[in-house]
N, CA, C and O of each residue as an XYZ file, in Angstrom:
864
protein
N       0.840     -1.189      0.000
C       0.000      0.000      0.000
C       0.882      1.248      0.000
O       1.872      1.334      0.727
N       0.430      2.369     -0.973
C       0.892      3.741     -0.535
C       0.221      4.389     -0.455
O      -0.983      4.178     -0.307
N       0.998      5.838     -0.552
C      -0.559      7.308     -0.038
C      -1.257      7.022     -1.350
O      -2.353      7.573     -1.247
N      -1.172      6.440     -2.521
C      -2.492      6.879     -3.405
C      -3.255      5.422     -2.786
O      -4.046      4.935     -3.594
N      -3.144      4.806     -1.705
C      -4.006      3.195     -1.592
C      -4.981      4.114     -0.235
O      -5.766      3.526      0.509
N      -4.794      5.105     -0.189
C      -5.730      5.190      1.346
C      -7.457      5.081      1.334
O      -8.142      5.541      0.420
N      -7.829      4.603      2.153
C      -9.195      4.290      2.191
C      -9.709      5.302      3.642
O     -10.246      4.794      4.627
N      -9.577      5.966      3.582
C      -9.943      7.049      4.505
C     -11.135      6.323      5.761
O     -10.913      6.358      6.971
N     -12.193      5.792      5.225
C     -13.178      5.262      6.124
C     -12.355      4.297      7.077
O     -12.890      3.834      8.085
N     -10.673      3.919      6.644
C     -10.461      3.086      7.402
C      -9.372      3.584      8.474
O      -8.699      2.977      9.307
N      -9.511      5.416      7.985
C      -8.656      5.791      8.989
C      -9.722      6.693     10.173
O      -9.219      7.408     11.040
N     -10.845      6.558     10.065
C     -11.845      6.984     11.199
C     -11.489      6.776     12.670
O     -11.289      7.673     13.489
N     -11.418      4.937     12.967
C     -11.159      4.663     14.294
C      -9.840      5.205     14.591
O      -9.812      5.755     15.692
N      -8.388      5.227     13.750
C      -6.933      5.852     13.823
C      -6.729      7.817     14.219
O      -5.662      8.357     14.513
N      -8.372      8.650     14.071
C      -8.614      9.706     14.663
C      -8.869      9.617     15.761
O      -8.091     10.299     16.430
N      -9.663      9.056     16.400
C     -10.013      8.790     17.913
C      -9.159      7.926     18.765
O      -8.396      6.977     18.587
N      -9.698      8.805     20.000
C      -8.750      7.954     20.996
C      -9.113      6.699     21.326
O     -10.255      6.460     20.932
N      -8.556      5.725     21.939
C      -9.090      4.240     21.830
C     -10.409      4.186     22.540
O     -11.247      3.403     22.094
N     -10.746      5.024     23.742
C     -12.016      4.624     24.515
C     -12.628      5.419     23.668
O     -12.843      5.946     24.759
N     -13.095      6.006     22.911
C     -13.762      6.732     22.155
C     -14.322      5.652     20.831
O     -15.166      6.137     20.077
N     -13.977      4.597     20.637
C     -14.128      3.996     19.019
C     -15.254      3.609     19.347
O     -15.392      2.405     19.132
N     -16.227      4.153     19.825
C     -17.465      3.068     19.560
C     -18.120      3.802     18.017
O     -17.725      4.814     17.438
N     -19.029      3.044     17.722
C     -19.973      2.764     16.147
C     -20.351      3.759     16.062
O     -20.038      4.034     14.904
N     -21.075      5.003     16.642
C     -21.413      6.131     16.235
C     -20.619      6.896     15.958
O     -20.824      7.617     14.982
N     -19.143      7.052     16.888
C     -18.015      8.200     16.562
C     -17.426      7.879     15.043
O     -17.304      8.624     14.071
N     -17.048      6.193     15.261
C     -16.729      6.400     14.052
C     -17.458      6.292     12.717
O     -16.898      6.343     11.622
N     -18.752      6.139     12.919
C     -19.347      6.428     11.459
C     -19.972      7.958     11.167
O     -20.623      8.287     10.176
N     -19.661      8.648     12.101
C     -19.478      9.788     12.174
C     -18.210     11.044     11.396
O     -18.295     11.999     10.625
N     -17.141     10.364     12.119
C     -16.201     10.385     11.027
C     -15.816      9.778      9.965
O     -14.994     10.321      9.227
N     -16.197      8.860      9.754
C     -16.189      8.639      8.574
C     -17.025      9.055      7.421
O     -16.732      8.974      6.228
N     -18.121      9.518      7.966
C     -19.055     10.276      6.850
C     -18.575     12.158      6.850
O     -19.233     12.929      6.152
N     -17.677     12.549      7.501
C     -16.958     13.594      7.436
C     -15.375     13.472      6.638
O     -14.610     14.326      6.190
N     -15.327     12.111      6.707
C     -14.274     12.031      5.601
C     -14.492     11.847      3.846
O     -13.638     11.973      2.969
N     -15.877     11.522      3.718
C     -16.157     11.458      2.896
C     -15.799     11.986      1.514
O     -15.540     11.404      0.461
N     -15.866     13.251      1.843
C     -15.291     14.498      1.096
C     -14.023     14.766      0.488
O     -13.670     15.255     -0.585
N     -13.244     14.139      1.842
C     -11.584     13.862      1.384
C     -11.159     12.645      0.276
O     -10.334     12.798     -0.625
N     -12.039     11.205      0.601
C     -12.044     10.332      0.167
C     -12.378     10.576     -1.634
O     -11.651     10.219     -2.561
N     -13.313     11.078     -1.692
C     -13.884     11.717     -2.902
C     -12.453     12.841     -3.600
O     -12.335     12.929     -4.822
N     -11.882     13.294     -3.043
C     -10.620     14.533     -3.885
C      -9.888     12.982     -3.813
O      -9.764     12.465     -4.923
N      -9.476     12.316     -2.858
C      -8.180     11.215     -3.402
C      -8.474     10.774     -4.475
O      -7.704     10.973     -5.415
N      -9.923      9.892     -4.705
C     -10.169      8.629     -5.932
C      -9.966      9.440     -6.964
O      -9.225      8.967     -7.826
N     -10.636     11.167     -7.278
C     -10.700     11.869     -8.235
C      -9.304     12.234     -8.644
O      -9.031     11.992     -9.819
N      -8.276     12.823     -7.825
C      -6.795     13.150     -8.040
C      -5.967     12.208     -8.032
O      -5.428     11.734     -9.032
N      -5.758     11.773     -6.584
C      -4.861     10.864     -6.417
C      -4.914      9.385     -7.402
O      -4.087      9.088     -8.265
N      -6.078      8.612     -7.017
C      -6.513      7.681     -7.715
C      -5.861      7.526     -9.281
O      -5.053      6.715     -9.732
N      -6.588      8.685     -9.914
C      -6.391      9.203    -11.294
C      -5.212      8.982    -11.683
O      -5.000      8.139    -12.555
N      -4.112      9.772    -11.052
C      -2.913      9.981    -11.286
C      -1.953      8.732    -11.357
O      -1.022      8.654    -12.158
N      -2.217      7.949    -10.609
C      -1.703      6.428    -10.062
C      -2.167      5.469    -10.945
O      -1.356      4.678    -11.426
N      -4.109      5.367    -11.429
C      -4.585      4.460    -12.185
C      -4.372      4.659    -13.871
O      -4.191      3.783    -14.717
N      -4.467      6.210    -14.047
C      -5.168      6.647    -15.131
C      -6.516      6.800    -15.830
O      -7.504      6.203    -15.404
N      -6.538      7.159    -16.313
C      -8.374      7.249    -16.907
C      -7.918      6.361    -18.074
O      -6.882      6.228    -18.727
N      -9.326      5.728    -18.049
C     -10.273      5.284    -19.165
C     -11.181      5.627    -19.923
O     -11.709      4.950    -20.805
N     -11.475      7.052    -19.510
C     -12.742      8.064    -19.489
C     -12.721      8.590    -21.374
O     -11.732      8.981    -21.993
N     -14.023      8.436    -21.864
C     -13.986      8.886    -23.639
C     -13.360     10.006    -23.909
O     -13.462     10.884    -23.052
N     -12.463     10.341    -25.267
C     -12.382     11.368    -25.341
C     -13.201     12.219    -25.493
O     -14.262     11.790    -25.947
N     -13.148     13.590    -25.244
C     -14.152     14.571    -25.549
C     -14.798     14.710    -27.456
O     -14.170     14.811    -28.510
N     -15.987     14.660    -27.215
C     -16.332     15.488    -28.503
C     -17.502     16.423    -28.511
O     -18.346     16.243    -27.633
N     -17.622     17.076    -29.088
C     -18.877     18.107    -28.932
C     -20.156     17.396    -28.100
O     -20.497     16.222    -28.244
N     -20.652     18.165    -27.387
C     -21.831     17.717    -26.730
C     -22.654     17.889    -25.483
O     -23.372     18.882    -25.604
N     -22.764     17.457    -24.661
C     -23.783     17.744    -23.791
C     -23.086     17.066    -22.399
O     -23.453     15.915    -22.163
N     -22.407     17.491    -21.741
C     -22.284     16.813    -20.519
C     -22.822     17.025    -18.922
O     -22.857     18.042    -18.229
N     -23.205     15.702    -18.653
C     -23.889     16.028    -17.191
C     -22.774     16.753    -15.901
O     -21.578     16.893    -16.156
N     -23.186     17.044    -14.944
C     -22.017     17.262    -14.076
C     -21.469     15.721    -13.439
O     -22.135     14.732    -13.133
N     -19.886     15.972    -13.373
C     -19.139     15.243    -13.016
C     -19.301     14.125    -13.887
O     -19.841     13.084    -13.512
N     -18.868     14.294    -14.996
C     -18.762     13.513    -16.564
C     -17.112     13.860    -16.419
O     -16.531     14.895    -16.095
N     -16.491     12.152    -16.915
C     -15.330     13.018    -16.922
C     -14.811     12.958    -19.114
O     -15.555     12.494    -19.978
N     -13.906     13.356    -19.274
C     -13.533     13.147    -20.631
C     -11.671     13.401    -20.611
O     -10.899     13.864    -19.772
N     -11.506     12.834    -21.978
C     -10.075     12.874    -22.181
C     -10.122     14.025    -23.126
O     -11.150     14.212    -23.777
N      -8.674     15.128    -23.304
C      -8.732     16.594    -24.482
C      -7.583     16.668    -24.426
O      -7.022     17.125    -23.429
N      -6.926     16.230    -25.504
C      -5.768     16.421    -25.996
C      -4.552     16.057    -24.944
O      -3.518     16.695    -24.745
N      -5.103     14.548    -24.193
C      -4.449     13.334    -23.741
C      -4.386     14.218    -21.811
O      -3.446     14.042    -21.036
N      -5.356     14.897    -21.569
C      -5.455     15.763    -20.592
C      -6.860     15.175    -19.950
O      -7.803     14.942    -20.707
N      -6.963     14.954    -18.586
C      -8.408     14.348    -17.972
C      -8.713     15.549    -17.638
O      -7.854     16.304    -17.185
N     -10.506     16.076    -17.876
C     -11.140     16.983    -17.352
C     -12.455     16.264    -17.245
O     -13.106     15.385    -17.809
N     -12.514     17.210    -16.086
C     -14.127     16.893    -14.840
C     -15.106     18.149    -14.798
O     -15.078     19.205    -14.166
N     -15.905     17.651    -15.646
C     -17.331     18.563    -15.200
C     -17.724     19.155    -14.230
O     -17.733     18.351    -13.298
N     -18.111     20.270    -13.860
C     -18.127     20.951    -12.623
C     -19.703     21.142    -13.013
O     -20.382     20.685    -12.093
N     -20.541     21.683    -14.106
C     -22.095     21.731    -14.218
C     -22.308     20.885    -14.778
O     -21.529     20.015    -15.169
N     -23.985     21.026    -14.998
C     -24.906     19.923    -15.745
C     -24.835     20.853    -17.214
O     -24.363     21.949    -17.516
N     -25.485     19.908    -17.843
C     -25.403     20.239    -19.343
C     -24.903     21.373    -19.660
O     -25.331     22.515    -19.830
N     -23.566     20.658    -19.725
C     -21.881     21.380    -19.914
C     -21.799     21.076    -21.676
O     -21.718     19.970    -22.210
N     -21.852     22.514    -22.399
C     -21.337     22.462    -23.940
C     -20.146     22.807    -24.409
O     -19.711     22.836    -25.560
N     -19.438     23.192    -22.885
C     -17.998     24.220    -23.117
C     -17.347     23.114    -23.479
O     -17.657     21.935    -23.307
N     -15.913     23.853    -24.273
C     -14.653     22.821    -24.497
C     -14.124     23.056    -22.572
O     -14.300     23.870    -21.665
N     -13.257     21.449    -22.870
C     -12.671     21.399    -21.471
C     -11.541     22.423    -21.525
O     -10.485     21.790    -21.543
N     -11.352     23.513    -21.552
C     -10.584     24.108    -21.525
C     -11.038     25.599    -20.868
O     -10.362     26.500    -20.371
N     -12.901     25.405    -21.155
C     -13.299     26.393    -20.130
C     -13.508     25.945    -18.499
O     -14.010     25.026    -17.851
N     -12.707     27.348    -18.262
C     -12.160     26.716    -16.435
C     -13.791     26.658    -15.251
O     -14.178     26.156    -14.196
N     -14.295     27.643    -16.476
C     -15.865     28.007    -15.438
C     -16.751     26.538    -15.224
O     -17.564     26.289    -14.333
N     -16.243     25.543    -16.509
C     -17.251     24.459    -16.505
C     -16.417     23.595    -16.600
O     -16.949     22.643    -17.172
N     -15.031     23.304    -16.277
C     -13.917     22.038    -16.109
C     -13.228     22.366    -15.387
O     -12.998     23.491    -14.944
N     -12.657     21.066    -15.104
C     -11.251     21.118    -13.981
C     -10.602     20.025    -14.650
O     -10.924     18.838    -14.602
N      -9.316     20.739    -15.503
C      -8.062     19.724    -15.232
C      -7.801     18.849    -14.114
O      -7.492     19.401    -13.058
N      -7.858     17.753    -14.140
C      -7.502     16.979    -13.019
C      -6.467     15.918    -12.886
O      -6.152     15.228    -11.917
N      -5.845     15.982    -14.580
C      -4.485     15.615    -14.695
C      -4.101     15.982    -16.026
O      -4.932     16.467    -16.794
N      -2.966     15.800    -16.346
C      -1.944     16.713    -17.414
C      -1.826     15.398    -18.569
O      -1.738     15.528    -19.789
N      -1.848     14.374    -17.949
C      -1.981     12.905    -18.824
C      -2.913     11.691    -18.199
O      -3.115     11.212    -17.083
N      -3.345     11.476    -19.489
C      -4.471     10.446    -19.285
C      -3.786      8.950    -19.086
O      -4.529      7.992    -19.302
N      -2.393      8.680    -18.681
C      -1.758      7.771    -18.555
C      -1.091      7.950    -16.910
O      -0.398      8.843    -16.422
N      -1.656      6.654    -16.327
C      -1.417      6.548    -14.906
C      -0.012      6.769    -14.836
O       0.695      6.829    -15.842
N       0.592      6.944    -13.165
C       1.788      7.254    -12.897
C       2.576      5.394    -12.818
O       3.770      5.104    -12.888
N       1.311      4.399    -12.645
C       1.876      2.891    -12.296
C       2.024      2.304    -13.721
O       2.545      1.190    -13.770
N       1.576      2.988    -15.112
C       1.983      2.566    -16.304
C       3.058      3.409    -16.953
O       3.781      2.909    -17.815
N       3.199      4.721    -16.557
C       4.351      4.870    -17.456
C       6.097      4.954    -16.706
O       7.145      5.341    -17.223
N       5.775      4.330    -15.090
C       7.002      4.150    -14.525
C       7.358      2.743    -15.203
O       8.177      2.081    -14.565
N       6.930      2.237    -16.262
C       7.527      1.244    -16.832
C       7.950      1.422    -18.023
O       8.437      0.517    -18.700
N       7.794      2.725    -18.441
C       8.478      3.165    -19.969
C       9.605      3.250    -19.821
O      10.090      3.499    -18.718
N      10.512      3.011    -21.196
C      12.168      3.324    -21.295
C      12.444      3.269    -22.835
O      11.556      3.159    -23.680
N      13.481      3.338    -23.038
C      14.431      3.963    -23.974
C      14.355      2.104    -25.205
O      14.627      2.212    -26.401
N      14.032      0.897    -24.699
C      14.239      0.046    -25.381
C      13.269      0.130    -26.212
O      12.171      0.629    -25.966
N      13.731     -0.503    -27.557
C      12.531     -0.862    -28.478
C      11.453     -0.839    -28.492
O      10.735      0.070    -28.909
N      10.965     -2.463    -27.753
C      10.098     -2.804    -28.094
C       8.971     -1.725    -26.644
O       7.832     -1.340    -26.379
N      10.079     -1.725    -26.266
C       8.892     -0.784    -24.710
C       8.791      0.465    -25.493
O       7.755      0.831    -26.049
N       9.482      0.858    -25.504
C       9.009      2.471    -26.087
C       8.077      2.443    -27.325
O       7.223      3.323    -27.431
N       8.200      1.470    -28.273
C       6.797      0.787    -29.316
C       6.002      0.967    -28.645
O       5.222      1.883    -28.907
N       5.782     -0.009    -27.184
C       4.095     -0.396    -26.701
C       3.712      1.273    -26.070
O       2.527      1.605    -26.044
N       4.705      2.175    -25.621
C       4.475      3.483    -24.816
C       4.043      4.293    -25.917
O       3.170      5.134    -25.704
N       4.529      4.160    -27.060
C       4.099      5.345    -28.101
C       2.870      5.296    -28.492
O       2.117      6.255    -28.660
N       2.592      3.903    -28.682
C       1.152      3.241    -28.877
C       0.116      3.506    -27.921
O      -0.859      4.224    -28.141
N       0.415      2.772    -26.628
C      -0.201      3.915    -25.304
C      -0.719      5.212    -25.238
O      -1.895      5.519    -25.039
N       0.705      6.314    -25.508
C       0.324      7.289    -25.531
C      -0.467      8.113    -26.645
O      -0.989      9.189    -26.352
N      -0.522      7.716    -27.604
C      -1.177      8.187    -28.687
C      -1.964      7.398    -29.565
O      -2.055      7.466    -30.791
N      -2.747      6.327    -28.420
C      -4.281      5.281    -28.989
C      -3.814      4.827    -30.084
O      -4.569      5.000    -31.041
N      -2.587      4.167    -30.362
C      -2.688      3.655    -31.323
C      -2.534      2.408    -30.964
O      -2.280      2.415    -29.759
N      -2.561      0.950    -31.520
C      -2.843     -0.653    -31.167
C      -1.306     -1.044    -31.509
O      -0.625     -1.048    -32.535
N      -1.139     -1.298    -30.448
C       0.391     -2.254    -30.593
C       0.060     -3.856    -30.676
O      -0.820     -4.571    -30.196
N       1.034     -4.039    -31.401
C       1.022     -5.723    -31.535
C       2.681     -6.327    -31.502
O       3.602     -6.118    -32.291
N       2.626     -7.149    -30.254
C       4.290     -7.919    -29.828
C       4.873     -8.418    -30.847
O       4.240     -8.390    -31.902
N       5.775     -8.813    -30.843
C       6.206    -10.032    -31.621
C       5.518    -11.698    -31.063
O       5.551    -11.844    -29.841
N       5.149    -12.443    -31.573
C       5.346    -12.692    -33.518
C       4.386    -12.652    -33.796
O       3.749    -13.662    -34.097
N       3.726    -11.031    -33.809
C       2.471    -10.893    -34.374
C       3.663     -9.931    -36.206
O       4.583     -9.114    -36.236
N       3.043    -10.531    -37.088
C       3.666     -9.957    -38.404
C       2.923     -8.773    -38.552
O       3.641     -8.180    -39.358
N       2.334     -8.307    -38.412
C       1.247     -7.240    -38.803
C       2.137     -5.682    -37.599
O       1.937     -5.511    -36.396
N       2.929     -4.957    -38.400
C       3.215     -3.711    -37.431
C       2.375     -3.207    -36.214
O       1.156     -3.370    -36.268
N       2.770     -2.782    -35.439
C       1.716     -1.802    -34.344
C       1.858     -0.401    -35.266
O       2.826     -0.089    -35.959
N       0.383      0.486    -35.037
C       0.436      1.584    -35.789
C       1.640      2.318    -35.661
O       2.228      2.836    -36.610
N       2.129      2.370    -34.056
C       3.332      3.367    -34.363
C       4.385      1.873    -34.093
O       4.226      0.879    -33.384
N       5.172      2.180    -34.765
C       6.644      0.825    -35.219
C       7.818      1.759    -35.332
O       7.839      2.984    -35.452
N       8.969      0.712    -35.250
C      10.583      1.961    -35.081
C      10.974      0.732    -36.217
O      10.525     -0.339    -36.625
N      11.859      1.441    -36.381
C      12.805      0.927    -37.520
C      14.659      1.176    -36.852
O      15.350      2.146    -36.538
N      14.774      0.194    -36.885
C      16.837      0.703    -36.493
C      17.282      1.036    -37.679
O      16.810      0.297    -38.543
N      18.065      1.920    -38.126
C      18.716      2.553    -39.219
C      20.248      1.847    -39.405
O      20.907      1.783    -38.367
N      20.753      1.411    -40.414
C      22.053      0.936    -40.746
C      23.368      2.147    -39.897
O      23.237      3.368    -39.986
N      24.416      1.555    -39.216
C      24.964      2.112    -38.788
C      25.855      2.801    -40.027
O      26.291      2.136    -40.967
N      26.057      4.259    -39.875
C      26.610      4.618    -40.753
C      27.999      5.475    -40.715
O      27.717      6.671    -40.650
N      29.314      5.266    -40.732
C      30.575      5.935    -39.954
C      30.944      7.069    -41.161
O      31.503      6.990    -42.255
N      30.361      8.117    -40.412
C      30.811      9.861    -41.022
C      31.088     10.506    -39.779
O      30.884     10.106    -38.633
N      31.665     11.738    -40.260
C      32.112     12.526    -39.231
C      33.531     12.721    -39.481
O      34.245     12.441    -40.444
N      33.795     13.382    -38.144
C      35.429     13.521    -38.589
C      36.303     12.469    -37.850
O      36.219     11.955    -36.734
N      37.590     12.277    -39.385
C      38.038     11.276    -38.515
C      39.708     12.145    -38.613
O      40.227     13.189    -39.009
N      39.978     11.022    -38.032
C      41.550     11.295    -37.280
C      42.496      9.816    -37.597
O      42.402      8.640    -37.245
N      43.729     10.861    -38.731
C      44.266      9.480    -38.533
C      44.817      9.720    -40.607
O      43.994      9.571    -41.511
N      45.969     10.005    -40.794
C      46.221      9.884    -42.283
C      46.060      8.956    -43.110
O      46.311      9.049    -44.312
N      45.651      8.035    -42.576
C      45.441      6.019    -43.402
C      44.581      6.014    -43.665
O      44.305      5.168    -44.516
N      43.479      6.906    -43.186
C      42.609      7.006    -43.304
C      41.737      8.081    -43.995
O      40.519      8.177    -43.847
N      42.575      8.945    -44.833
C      42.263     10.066    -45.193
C      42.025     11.266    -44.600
O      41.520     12.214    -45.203
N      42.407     11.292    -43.279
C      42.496     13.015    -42.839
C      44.045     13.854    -43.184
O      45.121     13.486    -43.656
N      43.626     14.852    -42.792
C      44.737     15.902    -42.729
C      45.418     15.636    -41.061
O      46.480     16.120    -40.668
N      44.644     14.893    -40.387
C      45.208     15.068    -38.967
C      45.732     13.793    -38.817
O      45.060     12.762    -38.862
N      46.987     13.863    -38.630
C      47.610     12.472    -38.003
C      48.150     12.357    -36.775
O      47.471     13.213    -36.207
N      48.904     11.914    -35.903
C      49.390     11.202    -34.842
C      49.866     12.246    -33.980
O      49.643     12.388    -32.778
N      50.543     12.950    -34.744
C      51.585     14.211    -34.484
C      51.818     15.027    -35.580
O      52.930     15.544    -35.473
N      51.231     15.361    -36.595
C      51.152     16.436    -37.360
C      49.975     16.190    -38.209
O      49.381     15.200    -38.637
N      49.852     17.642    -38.300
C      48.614     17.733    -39.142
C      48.748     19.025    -40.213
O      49.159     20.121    -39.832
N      48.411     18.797    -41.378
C      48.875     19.132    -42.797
C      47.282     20.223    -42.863
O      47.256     20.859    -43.916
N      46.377     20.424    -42.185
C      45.038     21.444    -42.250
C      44.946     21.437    -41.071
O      45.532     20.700    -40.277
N      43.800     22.707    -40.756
C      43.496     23.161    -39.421
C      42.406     22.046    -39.270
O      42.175     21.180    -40.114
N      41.586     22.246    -37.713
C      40.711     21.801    -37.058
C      39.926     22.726    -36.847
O      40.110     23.666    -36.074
N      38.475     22.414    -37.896
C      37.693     23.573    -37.210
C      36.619     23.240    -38.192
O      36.579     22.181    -38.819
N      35.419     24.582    -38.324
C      34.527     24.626    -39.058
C      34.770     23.803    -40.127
O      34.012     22.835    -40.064
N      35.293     23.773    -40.816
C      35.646     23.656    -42.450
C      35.742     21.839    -42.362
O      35.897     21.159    -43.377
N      35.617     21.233    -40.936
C      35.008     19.592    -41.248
C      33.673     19.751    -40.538
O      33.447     20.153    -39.396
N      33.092     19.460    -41.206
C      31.556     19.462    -40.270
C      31.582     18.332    -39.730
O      32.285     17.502    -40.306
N      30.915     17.926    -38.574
C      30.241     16.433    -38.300
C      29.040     16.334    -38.764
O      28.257     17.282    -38.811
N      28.741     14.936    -39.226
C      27.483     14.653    -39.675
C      26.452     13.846    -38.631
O      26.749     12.895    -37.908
N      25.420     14.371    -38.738
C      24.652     13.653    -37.539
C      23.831     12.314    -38.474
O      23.661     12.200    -39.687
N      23.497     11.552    -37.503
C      22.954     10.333    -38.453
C      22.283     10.055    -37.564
O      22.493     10.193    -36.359
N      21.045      9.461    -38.333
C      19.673      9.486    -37.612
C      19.631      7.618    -37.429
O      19.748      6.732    -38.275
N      19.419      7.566    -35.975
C      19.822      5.698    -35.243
C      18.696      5.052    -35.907
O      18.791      3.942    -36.432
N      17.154      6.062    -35.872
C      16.044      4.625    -36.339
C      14.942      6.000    -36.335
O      14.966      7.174    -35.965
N      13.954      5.019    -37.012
C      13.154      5.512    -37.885
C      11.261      5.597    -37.085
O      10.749      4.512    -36.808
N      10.595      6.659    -36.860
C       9.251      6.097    -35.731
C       8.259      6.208    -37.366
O       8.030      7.168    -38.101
N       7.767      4.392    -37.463
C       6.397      5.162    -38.365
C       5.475      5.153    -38.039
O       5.291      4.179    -37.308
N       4.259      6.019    -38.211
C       3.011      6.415    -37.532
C       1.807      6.624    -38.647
O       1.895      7.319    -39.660
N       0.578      5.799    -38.182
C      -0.316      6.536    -39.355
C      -0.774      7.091    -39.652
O      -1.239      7.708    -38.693
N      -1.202      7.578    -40.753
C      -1.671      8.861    -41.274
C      -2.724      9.350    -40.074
O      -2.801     10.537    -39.756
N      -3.438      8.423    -39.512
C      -4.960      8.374    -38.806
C      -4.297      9.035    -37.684
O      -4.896     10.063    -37.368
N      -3.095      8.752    -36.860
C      -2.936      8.882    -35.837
C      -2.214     10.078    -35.871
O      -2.385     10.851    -34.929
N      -1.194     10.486    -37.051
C      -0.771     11.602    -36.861
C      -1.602     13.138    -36.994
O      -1.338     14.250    -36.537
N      -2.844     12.565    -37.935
C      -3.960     13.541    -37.691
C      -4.195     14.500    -36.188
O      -4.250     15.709    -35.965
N      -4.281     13.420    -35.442
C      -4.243     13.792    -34.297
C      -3.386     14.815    -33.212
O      -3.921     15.398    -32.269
N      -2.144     14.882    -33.515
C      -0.711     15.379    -32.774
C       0.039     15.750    -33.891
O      -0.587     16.182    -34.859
N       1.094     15.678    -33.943
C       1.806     16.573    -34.465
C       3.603     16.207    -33.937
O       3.972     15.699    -32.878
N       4.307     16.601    -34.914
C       5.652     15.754    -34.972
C       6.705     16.165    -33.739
O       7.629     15.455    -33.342
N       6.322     17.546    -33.209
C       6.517     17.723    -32.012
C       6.724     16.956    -30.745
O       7.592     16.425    -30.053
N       5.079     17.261    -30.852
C       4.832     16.186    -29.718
C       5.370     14.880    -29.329
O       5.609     14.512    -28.179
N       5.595     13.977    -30.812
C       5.492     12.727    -30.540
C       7.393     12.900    -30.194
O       8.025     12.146    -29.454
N       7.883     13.911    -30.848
C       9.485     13.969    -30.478
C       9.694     14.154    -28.727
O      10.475     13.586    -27.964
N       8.806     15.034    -28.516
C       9.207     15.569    -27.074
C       8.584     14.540    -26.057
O       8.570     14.637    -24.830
N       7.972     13.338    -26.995
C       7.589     12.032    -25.589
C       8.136     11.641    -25.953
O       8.414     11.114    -24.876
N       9.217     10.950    -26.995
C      10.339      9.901    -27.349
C      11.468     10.358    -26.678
O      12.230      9.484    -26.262
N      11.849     11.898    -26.407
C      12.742     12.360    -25.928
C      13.041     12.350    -24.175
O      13.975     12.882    -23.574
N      12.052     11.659    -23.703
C      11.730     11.588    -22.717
C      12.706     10.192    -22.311
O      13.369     10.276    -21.277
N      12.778      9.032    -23.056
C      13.564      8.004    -22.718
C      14.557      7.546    -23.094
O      15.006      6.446    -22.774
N      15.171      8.550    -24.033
C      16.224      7.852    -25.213
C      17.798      9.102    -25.003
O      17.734     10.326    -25.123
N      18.757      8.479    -24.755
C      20.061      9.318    -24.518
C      20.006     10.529    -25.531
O      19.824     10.291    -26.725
N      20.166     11.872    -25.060
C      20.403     13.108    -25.730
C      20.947     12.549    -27.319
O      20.277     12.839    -28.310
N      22.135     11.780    -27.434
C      22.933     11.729    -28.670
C      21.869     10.657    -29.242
O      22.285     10.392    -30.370
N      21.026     10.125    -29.067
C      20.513      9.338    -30.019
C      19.286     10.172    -30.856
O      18.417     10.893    -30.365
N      19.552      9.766    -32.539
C      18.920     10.951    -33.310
C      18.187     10.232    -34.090
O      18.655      9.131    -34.382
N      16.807     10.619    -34.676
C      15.587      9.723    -35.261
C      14.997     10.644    -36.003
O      15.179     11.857    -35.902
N      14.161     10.002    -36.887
C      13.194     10.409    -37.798
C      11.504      9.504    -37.977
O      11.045      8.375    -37.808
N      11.162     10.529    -38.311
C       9.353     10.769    -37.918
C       8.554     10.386    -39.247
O       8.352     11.265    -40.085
N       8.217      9.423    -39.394
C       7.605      9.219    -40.925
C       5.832      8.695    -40.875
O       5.446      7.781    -40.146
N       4.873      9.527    -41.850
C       3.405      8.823    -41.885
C       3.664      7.851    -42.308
O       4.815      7.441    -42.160
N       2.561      6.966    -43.114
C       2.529      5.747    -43.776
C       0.597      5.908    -43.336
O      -0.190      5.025    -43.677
């Protein structure tokens, strides 16, 4: 158990002093915790489980409807709510991602995990191996490719061991080379934007490792 496991009704008798626990005090407090119990499941809960909750689309919502907007959970505050969740008078952000904190402490920088996370994060259907059929979003490893500058006259530089016949500087560029390839479909990139999907890949993968973004 941690602080997002608390069951508040079961910390009623843990307020009172021991000669005090009889059945009225504590269902007393516990129907005064109520309230608290209700902000954990809604915040805490959330944050830990994630939502499942539809995305938003135009329409009619009752109070305390919740919806997903642009991978963001918002909660109805009125009844027949037409605002986008983005009006504060008739929503409450109640998390920044619609992906629990107990699913994406398992994301990382490998392959096939960062496949099933991209997929995750942007509804698209992953499929493991030895399923033959791609997951919408799929990586590709790129052929290793040796450019840049080198060092070393056997090899064709100006710079050797202990002398060097040209300067060091601008005039060799390094070339950057891109490690592997994310493809995504047309359907899904509709959605987001090449940004985005860089600045969540960038999230698990070493600074020097460099990629490219392709529809299909």
């Amino acid at each position: 158990m941690d602080i997002y496991d608390i069951d508040y009704s079961q910390q009623a008798p843990e307020l009172l002093p021991p000669d005090k626990r009889d059945r009225p005090r504590i269902s007393l407090i516990a129907s005064l915790l109520t309230g608290v119990q209700w902000c954990r499941d809604l915040i805490m809960g959330s944050y830990k489980n994630g939502s499942t909750d539809p995305n938003y689309s135009p329409g009619t919502y009752p109070i305390y409807a919740k919806v997903i907007y642009n991978k963001s959970v918002y909660y109805s505050l009125v009844n027949n709510n037409t605002d986008l969740p983005t009006v504060t008078s008739s929503w409450l952000k109640i998390q920044d991602n619609f992906l629990g904190s107990s699913e994406r402490v398992k994301f990382n920088g490998q392959n096939i995990v960062l496949e099933y996370a991209l997929n995750q994060r942007f509804n698209g259907t992953f499929r493991p191996p030895p399923s033959i059929t791609p997951s919408d979003i799929y990586m590709q490893i790129l052929p290793s490719v040796v450019a840049g500058f080198n060092v070393g006259k056997s090899i064709g530089s100006t710079v050797g061991r202990t002398t060097s016949t040209d300067k060091i500087g601008l005039s060799s560029p390094f070339v950057k080379v891109n490690n592997f390839k994310v493809n995504v479909t047309a359907a899904i990139f509709a959605t987001t934007n090449e940004q985005e999907i860089r600045d969540f890949i960038n999230l698990y993968i070493p600074a020097s490792i460099k990629f490219t973004i392709t529809t299909y």
